[in-house]
C-alpha positions in Angstrom: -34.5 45.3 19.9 -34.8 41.3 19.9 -37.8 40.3 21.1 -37.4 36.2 22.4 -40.6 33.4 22.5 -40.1 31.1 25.1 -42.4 28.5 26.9 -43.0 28.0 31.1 -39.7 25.4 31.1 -37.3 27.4 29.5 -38.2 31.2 31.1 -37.4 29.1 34.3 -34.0 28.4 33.8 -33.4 31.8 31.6 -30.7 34.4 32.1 -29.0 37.1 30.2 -26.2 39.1 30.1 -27.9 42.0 29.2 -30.7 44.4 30.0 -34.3 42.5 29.2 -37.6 42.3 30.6 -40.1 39.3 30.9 -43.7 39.7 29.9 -45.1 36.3 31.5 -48.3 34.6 30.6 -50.2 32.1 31.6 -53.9 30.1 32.4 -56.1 31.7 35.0 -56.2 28.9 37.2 -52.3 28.5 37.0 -49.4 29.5 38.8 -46.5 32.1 37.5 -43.3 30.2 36.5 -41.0 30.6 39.2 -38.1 33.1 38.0 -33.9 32.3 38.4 -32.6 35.7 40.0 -31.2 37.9 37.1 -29.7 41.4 37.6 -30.3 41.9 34.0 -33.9 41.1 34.0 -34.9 44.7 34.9 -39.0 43.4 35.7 -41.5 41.2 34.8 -45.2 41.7 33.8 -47.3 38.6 34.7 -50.9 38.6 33.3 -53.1 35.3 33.3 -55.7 34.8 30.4 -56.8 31.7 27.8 -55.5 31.0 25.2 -58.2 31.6 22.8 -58.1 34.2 19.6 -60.5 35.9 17.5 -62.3 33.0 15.9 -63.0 30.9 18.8 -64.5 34.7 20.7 -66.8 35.0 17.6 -67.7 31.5 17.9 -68.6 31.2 21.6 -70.1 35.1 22.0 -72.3 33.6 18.8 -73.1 29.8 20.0 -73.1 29.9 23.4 -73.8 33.2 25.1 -75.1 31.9 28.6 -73.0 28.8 28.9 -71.6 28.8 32.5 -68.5 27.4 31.2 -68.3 30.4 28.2 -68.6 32.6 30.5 -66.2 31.4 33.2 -63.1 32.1 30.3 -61.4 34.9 30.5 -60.0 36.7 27.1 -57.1 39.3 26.0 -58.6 42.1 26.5 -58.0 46.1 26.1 -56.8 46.6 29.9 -54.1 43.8 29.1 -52.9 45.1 26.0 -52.8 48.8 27.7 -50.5 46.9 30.7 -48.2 45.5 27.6 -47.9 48.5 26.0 -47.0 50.5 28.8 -44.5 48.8 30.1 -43.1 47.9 27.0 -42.7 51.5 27.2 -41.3 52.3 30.3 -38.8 49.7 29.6 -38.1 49.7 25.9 -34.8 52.6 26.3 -33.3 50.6 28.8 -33.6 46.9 27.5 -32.0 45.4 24.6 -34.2 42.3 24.7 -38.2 41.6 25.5 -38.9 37.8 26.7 -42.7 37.1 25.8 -43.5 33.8 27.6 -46.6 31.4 27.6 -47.3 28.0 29.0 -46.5 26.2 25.5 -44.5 29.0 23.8 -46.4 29.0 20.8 -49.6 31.4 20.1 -50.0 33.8 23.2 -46.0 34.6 23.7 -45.7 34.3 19.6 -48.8 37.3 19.3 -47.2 39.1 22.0 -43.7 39.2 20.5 -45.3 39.2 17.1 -47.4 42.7 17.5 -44.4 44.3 19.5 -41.8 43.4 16.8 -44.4 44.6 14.4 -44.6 48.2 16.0 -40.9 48.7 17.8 -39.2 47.2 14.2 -41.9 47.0 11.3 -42.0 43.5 11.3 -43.3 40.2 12.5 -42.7 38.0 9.7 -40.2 36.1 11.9 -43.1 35.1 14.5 -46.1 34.4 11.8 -43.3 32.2 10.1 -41.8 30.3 13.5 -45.3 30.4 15.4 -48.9 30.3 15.6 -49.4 34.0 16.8 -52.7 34.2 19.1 -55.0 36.8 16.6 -56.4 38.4 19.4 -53.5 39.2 21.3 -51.7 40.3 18.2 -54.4 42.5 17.1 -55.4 43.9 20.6 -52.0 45.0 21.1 -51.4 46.8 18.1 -54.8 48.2 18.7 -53.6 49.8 21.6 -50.1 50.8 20.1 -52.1 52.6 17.8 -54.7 54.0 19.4 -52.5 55.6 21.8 -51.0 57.6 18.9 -53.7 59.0 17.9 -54.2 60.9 21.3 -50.6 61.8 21.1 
């Protein structure tokens, strides 16, 4: 499984000649990059949230609780990580190659691919050394990976 980083200009103009899927990322208040038509690309998952990790939660859950504009962001969260890691499932037999996108292609795409390498392959040193993996996202998903084991 090769799991690719790319940011909002590049998924654009992105094809394959194999089986993949697209798990595409971006702001709340922005659009979904628009898509070329691949028969390869099998689906995408779009999901909109900011791009903020652990640290800066801690920080404004701490120092500013009731701040209209704190409370106005929206954060990776459990529901998101659950959407990733099921269709990362559904998918996972059939593709040969997981596209995790963001706006800048750096720390939400990087965590993405980062905690999915981690779990499908055993490792992300490849992301943590390329990119600046979003903690949350990372975490979050292999939260979920995990958890969902256990129940298994």
């Amino acid at each position: 499984m090769q799991f690719l980083v790319f940011n909002r200009d590049r998924i654009e103009s992105f094809t394959l000649d194999r089986p993949y899927v697209v798990i595409s990322i971006t702001e709340p208040n922005s659009k979904f990059p628009t898509l070329c038509f691949d028969e390869n690309r099998l689906n995408t998952l779009r999901l909109k949230f900011h791009d903020l990790n652990n640290e800066a939660r801690e920080h404004i859950e701490k120092d500013y609780p009731t701040s209209p504009k704190a409370k106005s962001l929206v954060f990776f969260n459990e529901e998101q990580a659950r959407q990733i890691v099921e269709f990362v499932k559904q998918y996972k037999d059939q593709v040969e190659v997981i596209v995790c996108q963001c706006d800048a292609g750096i720390s939400r795409s990087a965590g993405t691919a980062a905690a999915l390498s981690k779990y499908i392959t055993g490792s992300d040193d490849f992301y943590f050394k390329h990119y600046l993996p979003n903690s949350l996202v990372y975490s979050t998903i292999l939260n979920e990976f995990y958890k969902e084991n256990k129940c298994n």
